[in-house]
Structure formats: C-alpha cells, structure tokens
C-alpha positions as CSV (number, residue, x, y, z in Angstrom):
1,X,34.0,54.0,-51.6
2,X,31.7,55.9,-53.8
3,X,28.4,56.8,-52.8
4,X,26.8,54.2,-55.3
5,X,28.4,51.8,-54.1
6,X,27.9,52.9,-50.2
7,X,23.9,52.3,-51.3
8,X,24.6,49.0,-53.3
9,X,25.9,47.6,-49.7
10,X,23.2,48.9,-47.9
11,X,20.6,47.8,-50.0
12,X,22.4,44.7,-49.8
13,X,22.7,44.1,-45.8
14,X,19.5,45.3,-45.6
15,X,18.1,42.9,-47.9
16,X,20.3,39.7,-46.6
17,X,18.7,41.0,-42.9
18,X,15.5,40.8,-43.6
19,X,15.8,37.3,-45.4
20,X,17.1,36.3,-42.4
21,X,13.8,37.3,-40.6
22,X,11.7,35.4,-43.1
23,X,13.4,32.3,-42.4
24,X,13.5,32.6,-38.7
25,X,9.5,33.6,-38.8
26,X,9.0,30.6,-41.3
27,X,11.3,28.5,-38.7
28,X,9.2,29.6,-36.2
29,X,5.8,28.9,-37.5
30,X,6.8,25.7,-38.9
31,X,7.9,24.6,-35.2
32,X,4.1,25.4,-34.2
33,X,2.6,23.1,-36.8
34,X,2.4,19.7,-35.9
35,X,5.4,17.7,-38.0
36,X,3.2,14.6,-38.0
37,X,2.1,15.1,-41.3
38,X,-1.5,14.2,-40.9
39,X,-0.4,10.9,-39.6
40,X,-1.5,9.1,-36.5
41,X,1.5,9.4,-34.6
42,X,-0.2,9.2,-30.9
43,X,1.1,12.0,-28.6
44,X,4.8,13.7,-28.4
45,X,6.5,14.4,-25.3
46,X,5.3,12.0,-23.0
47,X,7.4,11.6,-20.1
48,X,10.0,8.3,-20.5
49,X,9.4,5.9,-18.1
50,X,11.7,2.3,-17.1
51,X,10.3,0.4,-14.3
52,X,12.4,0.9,-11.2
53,X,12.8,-2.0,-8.3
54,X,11.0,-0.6,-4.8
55,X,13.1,-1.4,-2.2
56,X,12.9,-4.6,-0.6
57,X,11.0,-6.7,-3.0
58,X,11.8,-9.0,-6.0
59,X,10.1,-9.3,-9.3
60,X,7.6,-12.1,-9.8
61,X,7.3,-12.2,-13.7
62,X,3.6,-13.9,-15.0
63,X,2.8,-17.2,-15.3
64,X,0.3,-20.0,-15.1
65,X,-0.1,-22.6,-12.3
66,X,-2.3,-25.4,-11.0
67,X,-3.7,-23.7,-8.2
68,X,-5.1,-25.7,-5.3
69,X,-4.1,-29.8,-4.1
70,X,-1.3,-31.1,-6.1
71,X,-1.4,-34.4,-3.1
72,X,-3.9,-35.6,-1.2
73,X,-6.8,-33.5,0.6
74,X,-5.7,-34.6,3.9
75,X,-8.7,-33.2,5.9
76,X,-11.6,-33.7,3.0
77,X,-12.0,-30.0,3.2
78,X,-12.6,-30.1,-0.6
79,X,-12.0,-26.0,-0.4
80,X,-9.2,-26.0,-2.6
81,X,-9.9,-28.5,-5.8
82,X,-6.8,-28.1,-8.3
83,X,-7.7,-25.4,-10.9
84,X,-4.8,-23.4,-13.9
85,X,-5.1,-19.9,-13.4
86,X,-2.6,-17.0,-14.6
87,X,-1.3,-14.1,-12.7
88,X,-0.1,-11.4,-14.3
89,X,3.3,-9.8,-13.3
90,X,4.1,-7.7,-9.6
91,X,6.6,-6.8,-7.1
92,X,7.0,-8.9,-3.6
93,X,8.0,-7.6,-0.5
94,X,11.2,-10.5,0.0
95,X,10.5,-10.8,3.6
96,X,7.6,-10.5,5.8
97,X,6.6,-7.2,7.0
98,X,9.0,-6.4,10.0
99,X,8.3,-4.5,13.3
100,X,11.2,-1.6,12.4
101,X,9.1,-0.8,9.3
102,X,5.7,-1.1,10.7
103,X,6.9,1.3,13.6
104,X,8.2,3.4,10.9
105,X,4.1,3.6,9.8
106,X,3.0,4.2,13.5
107,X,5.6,6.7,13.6
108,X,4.8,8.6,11.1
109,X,1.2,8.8,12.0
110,X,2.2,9.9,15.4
111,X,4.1,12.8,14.2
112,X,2.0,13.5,11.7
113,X,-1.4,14.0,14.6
114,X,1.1,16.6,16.4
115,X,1.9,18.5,13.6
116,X,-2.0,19.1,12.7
117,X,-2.3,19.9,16.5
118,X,0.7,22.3,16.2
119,X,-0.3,24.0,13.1
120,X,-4.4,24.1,14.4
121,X,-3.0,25.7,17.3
122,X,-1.6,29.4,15.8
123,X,0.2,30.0,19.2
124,X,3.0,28.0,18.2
125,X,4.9,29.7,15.2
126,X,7.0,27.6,12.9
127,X,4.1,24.7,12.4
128,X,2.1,26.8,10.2
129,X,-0.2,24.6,7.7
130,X,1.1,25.3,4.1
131,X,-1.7,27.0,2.1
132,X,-1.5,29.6,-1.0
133,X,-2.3,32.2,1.7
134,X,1.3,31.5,2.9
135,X,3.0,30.8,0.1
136,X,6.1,34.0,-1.2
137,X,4.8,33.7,-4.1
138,X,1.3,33.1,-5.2
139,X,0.3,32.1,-8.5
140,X,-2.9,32.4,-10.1
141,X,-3.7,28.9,-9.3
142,X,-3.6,29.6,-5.8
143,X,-5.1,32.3,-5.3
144,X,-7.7,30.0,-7.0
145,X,-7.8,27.6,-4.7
146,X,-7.7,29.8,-1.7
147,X,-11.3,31.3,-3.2
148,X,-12.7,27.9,-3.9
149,X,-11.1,25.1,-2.6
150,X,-12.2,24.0,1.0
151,X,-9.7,23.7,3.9
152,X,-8.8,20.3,3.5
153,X,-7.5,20.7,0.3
154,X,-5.7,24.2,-0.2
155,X,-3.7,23.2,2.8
156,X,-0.9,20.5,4.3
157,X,0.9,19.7,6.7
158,X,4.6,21.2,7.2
159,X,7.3,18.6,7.7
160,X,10.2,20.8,7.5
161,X,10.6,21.9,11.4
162,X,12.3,19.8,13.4
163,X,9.8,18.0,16.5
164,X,11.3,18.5,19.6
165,X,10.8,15.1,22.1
166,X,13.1,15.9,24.7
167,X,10.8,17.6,27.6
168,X,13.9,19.6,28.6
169,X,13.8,21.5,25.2
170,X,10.0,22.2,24.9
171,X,10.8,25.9,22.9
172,X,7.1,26.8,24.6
173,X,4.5,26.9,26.7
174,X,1.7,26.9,24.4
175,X,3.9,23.8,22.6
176,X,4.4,22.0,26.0
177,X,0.3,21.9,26.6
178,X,0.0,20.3,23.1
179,X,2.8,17.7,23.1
180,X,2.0,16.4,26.4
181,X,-1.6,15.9,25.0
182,X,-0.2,12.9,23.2
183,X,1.0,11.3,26.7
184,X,-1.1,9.2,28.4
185,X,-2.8,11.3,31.2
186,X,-1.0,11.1,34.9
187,X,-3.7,9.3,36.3
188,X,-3.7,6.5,33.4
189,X,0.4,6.2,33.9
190,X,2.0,2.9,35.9
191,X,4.7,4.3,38.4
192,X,4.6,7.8,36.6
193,X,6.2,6.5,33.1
194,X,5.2,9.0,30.1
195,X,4.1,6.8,27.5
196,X,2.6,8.3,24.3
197,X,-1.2,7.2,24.8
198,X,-1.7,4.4,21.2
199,X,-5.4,4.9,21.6
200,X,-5.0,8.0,19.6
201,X,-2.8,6.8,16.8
202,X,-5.9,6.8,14.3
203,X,-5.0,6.6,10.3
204,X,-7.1,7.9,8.3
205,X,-7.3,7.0,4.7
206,X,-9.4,7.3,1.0
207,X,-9.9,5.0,-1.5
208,X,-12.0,4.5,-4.4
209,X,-14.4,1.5,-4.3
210,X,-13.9,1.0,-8.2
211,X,-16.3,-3.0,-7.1
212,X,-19.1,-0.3,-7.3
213,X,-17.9,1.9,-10.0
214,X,-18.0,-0.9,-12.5
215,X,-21.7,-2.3,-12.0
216,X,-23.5,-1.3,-15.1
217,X,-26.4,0.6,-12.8
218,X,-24.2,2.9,-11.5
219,X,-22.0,3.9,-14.7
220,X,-22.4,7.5,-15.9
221,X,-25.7,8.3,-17.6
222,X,-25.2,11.2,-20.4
223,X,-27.7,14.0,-21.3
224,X,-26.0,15.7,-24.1
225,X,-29.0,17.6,-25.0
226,X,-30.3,18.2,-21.3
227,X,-33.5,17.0,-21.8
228,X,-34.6,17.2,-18.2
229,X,-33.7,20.9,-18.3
230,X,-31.6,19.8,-14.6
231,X,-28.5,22.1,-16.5
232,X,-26.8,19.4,-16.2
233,X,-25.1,17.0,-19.4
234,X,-24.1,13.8,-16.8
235,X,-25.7,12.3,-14.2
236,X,-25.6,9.2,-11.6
237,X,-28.4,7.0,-10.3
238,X,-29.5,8.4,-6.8
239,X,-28.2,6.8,-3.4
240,X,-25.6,5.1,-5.0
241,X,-23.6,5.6,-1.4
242,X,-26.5,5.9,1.4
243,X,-25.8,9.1,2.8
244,X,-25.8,11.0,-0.7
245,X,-29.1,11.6,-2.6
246,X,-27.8,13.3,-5.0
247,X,-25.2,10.7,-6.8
248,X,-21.5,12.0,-7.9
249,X,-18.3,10.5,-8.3
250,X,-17.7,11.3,-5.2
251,X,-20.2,8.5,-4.5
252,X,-17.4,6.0,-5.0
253,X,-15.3,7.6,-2.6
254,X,-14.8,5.1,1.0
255,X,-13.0,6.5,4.0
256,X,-11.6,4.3,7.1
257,X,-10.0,5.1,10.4
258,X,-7.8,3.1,11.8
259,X,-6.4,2.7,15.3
260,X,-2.4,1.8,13.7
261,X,-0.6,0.0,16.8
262,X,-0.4,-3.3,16.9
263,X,-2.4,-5.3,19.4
264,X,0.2,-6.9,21.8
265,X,-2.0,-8.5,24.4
266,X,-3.0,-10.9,21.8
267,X,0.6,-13.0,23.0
268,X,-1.4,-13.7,26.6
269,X,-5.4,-13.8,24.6
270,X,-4.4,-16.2,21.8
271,X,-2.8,-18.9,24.1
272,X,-5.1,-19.5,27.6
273,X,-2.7,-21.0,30.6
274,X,0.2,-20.3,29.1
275,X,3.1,-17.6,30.2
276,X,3.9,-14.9,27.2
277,X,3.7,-11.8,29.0
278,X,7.2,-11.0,27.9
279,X,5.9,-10.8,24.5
280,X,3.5,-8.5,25.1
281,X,5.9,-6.2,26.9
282,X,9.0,-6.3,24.5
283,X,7.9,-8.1,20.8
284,X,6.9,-4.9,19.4
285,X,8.9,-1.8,21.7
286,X,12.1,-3.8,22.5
287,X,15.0,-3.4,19.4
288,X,16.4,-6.8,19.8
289,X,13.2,-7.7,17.8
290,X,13.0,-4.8,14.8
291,X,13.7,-7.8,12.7
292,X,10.8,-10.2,13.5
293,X,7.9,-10.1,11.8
294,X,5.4,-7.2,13.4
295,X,2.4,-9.7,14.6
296,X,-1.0,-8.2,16.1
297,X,-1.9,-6.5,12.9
298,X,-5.4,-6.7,11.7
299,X,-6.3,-7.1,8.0
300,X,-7.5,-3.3,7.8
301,X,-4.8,-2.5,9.6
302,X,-2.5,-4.0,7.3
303,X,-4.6,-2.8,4.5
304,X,-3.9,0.8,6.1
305,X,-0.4,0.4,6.0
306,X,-0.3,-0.6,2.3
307,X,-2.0,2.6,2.0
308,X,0.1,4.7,3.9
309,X,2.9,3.2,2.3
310,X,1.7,4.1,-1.4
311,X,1.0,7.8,-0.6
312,X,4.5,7.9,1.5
313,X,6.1,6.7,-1.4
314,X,4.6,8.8,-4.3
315,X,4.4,12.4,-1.8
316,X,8.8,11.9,-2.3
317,X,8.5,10.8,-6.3
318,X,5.7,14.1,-7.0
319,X,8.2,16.2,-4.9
320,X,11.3,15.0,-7.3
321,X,8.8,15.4,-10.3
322,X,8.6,11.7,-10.7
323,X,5.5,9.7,-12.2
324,X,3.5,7.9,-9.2
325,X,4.1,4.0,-9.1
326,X,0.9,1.7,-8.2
327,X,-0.3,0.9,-5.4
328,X,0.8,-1.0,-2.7
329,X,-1.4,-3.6,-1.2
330,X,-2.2,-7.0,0.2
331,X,-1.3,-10.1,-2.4
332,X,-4.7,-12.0,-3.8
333,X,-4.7,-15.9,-3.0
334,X,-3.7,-16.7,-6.1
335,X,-0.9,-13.9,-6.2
336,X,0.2,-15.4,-3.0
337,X,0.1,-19.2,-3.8
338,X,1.9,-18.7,-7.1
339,X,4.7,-16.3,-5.4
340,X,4.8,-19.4,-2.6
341,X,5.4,-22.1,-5.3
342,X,8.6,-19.8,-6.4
343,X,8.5,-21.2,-9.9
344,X,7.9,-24.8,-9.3
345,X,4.2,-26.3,-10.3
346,X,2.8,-29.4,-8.2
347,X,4.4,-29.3,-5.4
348,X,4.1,-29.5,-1.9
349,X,6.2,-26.9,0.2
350,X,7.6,-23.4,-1.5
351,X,11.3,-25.2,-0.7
352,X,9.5,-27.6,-3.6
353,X,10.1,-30.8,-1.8
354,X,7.0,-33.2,-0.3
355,X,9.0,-33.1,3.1
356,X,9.8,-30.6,5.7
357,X,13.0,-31.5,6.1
358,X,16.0,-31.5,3.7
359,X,18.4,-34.7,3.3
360,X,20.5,-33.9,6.0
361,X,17.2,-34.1,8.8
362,X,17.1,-29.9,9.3
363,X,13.7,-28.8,9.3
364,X,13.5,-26.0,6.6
365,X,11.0,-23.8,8.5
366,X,9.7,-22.4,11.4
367,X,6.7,-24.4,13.0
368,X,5.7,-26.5,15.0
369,X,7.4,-30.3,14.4
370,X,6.2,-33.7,15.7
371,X,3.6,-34.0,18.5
372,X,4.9,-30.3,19.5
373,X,8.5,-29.8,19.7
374,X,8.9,-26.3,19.1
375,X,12.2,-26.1,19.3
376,X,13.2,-28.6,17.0
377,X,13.2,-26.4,14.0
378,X,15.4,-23.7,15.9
379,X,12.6,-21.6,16.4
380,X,10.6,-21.1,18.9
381,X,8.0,-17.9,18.9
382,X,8.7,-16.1,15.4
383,X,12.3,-16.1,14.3
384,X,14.0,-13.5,11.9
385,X,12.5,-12.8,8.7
386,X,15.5,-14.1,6.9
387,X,15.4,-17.1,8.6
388,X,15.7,-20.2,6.2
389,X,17.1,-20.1,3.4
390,X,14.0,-18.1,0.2
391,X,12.4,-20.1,-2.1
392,X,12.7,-20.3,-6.0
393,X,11.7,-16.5,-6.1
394,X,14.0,-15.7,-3.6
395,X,11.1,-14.9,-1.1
396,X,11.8,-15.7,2.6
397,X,9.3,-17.4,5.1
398,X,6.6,-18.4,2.5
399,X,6.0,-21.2,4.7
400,X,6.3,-20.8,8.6
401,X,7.0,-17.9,10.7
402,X,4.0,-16.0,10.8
403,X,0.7,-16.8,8.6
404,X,0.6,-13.8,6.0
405,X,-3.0,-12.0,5.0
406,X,-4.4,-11.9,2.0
407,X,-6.7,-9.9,0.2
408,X,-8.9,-12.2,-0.8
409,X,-12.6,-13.0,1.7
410,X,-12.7,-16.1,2.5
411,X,-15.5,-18.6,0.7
412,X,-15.0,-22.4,0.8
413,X,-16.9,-23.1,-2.5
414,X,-14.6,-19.7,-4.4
415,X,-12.4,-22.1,-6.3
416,X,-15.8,-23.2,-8.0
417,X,-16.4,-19.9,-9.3
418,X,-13.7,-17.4,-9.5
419,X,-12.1,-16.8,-12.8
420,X,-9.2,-18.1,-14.0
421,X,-7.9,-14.8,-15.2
422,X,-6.1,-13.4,-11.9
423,X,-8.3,-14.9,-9.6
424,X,-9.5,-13.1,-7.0
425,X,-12.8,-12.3,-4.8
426,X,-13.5,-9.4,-3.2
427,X,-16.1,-8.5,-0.2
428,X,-15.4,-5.3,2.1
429,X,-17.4,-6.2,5.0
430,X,-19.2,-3.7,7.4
431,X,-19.3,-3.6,10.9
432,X,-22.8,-4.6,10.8
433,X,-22.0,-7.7,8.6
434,X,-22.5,-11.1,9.7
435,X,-19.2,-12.9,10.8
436,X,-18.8,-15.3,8.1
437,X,-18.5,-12.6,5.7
438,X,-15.9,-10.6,7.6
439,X,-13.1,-14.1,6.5
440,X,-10.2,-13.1,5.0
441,X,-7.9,-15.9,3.7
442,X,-4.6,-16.6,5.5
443,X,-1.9,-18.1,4.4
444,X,1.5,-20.5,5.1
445,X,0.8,-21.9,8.3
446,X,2.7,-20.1,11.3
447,X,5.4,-20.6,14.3
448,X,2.5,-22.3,15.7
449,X,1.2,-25.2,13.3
450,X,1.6,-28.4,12.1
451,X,3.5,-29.1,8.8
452,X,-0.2,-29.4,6.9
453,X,-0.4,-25.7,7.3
454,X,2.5,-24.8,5.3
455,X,1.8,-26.3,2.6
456,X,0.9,-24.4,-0.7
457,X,-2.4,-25.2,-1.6
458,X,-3.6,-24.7,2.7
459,X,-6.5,-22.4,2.9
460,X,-7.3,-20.8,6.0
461,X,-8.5,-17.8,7.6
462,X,-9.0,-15.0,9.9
463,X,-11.3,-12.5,10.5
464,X,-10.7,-9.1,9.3
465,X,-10.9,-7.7,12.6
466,X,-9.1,-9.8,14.6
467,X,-5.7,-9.6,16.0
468,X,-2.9,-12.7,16.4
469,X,0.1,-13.1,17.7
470,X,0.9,-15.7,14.4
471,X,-0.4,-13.6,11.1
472,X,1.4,-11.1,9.9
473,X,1.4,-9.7,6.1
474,X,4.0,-8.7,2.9
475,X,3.0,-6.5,0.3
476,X,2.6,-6.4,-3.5
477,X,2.8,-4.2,-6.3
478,X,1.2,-4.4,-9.5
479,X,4.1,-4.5,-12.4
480,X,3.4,-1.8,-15.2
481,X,4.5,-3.9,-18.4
482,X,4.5,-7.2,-19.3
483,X,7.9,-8.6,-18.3
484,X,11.4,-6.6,-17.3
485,X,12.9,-7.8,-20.4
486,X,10.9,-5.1,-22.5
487,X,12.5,-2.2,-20.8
C-alpha cells in the first residue's frame, strides 16, 4: 500500500465516522422534538389501563329503571311514588359483608395501633417508623421532606416485622409493657381471661367533603394581578370550615374516628324478653359464623370500613406501581334498588316473581313467613351469605338476611325532588343534629320481617348511629368506562 493511498483510506474512515456522528446527533435531536407535527395529538405515554374485576363483586353495567311501587302502596306511605332514573355503571360486592372480612378490618386496625405504639416507643428496635431520616439511601426529595414536611407525613408505619402474640415469646420487656397495654386491664377481666380491650380499636380516616367544594361561594377566587397586595394570586372565602379563619383547600378536608368493633349486645337490646345471649357471645368471635353476615355495624362504621378498604387496596396497587382504583363505598338507593331488581323492571321481589315462594312452596329468602314462623324459610337468625339461590345479577341476599345500608339520608318526600340522573341525596349529620336528620335509608327487609320489607321499592331506615342485630351493608365501586365491552 502506497502512502497515497494509506491517506485516501484515512481520509476516508475518517470522513464515513464522522457522518456517522451527524446522523446519530440528527437522530438524537429529532427524538427530542415532539413527532406530532403541530397536531393535537393529546399526551404520549400515558400509562395503559383495562378495568380489572375486585374480588368478590360482579359488574352491574348502566341502565334505566322505574324506580319506586311497581304494585300497590300497601301501607299509603306514599314515600316511594314510581319515578325512571338511570345509574351509571359499578362493581357489587356479590354477597353481603361477612364477619371474616369485617374482622380482617378490625384486625388490621388492631395491629396497626401497636405498631404506632411500638415505633413511638424507641426502646423497642425493629418497629422503627419509616422516614427519609432512615431511609439507605436518601434522595433529594427526602431530604426535602424531612426539612419541611411535618411528622405525620414524612413518616409510616413499618409492616414488615413480624408481631409477636404469644406472651411466651414477648422478645422484651420494654415490648411486653406495650403489648399488654392493648389487654383489658386485670381488674376489668372476667375470671382472669386476656381479652384485647375493643374500646380502643379507633379508625381514623380523611376525606374530602367535595358537597362543600362545589357550592359556588366557596369556589376559588383568583387575583392574578394581586390587587390586595395579600402576596397572594388565589384565595377562599373566610370560615368556610369553622375552626379556620383563614380559608384553604384544606378547608374541605373532614376527619372521623371511629370505634371499629361491632356492637354485639345489640342481639339482647334489639329484642326485650327474649333469650339471645349466645349471639352476643359467639355471632361475631366464634368461626362457625365467619360466613354470616357481620351485624352490629353502624352506618359510619360501615362507611369506615369502605374507607379502610379503599386505602388497603390502593397502598398494595402504589407498591406494585399500579394506578389507584375508586373508591369503595356504600351503594346510593337507587344504585341499590336497581342492583336489587337484577335486570328485571316492575317487579316485585329481586328473584322477579310477585311471590315469596317459588312453584314448588320453598320460600326463596330468609325472613320471617306467616304470622311468625321463623323457621319456615330454613332460617332462623341470619343464615349464610350464599344462602338462596342470587338474583338476575348474580347478587346474593338482596332480599332477606340482614337489611343492607345505604348511603343515601333518609327524606320521605326525596323521590319528589332528587334528580333523575343517578339519584342520590346526601346529608352528613353532626352529633349536634337533630334526629330526623341523622336517617339513613335501609334496605331489603331482614331475618326479622315480614315479606313487605323485601320488596324492591321498601324504603326504610335507621339512624346513622345506631347499631342492629338485622342491618348489615355490601359495597360499591364506581366503574371507570362506560361498559366492559369497550376494553
């Protein structure tokens, strides 16, 4: 090879290299434009998302329905005059709320108090809050938070150690003092039997009162020029929640605490001079019954456990890098009554028959037949959940059992008013309330009434904070979508 031609090659390769730099630059910043073109082509990259079934309910797709009397109004109650509505599509628990998973709720909030007391308590190691302070490997985000976040929100609980229940392996002294605080006290305990002490099994739980957020008086108000020279480009009407002057979004912001275990004495209060103190003592403890529906559950109690439900759920989708799902809560009325008419408009019973019995004489639910013959339907106190056979939706017990809350108040004259767009109405009652307002509708009659109770169109109601031994509750979930079929 001659020395031209040595510098010909060179010149060459070098040229051919650095061509190949151009186009990998022009690759390069041509990946960093946008490839839309100028065109409206909404965002890229948005996560993919197909509707997944929770466990344990069935889909209810959207529909319309004459809600209210499709027969006679027996009573002349005239609360529930016949009225089309449409509800949009949601998720069903298929069965009524059973004691195993409601126990799974007071468990949690059980273990959940001792593991704040653990990790408050620095003298037991291993039960450490988790915080940026602890963390291997702090990012800038948390060293952040640790300089301006307050406690409550740069720090969490630690479910990764293992509680120890067995007294005979308490790893501690300092752990001993703390567990045992969850006992009721020696002097509180019949013949010496350690009990953990339910008065302290308090939930407490946030939500945002979005009733309040949408009235036109209390919607942002914008200063984009700052012409009160307050610094500040947003504001809120003052005293929009009573305890802050100054108004934020914060405002919106409702707390609750609730005592979570059921209230089991109301098997003797609901029924005077009759004997159903085995029912208190087993209903809710004893396994032969983790099946039944769970009974002495208030509406904010159940309402609590909708709540703990949604944030037990979405804590396991966040840590799998999931998107959240909606809510779970109590059904609306209308929800309810639509869900309980499993597909069949103007009828009388959720089996969709005017009778409670089927051809062959069998009663097809659990209450209370004839002039009181309790037994007559097989039942006697509330029965399996999956007793019977599901309705048209292939929901269980929409009639019978135990009467199920709703989260609709209770008004005689609402029918009247509501719309007929998801109907629904809505009043979170205080303490200092009157009583009338503290009605929350029940529905689908019980293990305790008559046949007129079960029908679909029955109002009734409890109050909010009252406990029975014959309402219990399901949940709901909003659907995301119009209908399955689009996914």
């Amino acid at each position: 090879m001659t020395k031209h031609t040595y510098i010909s090659n060179l010149i060459h390769c070098n040229m051919v290299r650095a061509t190949s730099w151009l186009l990998l630059a022009g690759f390069v910043l041509s990946s960093c434009r946008s490839s839309d073109h100028g065109e409206l082509v909404g965002v890229k990259d948005r996560p993919r998302w197909y509707p997944s079934e929770p466990y344990g309910m069935v889909f209810i797709r959207q529909g319309s329905f004459n809600m209210g009397n499709a027969d006679q109004d027996v009573p002349y109650a005239q609360i529930s005059p016949t009225k089309t509505v449409s509800v949009p599509a949601f998720w069903m628990d298929q069965t009524e709320i059973t004691n195993n998973e409601y126990r799974q709720f007071v468990e949690w909030v059980r273990d959940s108090i001792l593991r704040y007391r653990l990790a408050e308590n620095e003298d037991v190691p291993g039960y450490e809050f988790i915080s940026p302070e602890t963390s291997r490997r702090p990012t800038f985000l948390d060293e952040y938070m640790e300089n301006n976040y307050p406690d409550s929100m740069k720090r969490s609980l630690n479910w990764e150690p293992r509680l120890i229940w067995d007294p005979r392996k308490y790893p501690s002294e300092e752990y001993t003092q703390i567990i045992e605080s969850m006992y009721l006290p020696p002097e509180e305990r019949f013949m010496g039997e350690r009990i953990i002490d339910a008065r302290q099994l308090n939930y407490v739980f946030f939500w945002i009162n979005k009733q309040k957020a949408a009235q036109k008086s209390n919607r942002v108000l914008f200063d984009f020029y700052d012409d009160d020279n307050d610094g500040k480009k947003f504001s809120y009407r003052d005293y929009i929640k009573e305890t802050k002057e100054e108004s934020d979004r914060s405002s919106f912001f409702e707390q609750s605490v609730i005592n979570v275990y059921p209230d089991t004495l109301c098997w003797i209060h609901d029924f005077a001079y009759s004997f159903n103190e085995h029912m208190h003592d087993d209903y809710f403890y004893h396994p032969a019954y983790d099946d039944y529906p769970v009974v002495g559950i208030t509406w904010k109690q159940a309402r609590a456990f909708c709540n703990w439900r949604t944030k037990y759920r979405n804590d396991y989708l966040v840590s799998i890098g999931e998107p959240k799902e909606k809510e779970f809560r109590l059904p609306t009325e209308a929800e309810w009554e639509y869900a309980a008419r499993g597909g069949i408009n103007n009828m009388t019973y959720p089996w969709g028959g005017p009778y409670a019995i089927n051809s062959s004489g069998c009663y097809l639910a659990n209450f209370k037949p004839m002039r009181g013959n309790l037994t007559a339907d097989g039942g006697f106190y509330p029965v399996k959940v999956t007793a019977y056979n599901p309705n048209g939706f292939n929901l269980f017990n929409m009639a019978g059992n135990v009467a199920e809350w709703t989260s609709t108040a209770f008004d005689a004259a609402s029918y009247y008013y509501v719309s007929d767009i998801s109907p629904d109405f809505q009043y979170n009652a205080s303490d200092r309330d009157d009583e009338t307002l503290k009605r929350k509708v029940i529905r689908g009659g019980s293990w305790k009434d008559v046949a007129y109770y079960l029908q679909v169109s029955t109002r009734d109601f409890e109050y909010q904070d009252t406990a029975k031994s014959y309402v219990g509750f399901r949940c709901v979930q909003s659907f995301l979508g119009r209908d399955l079929k689009d996914f």
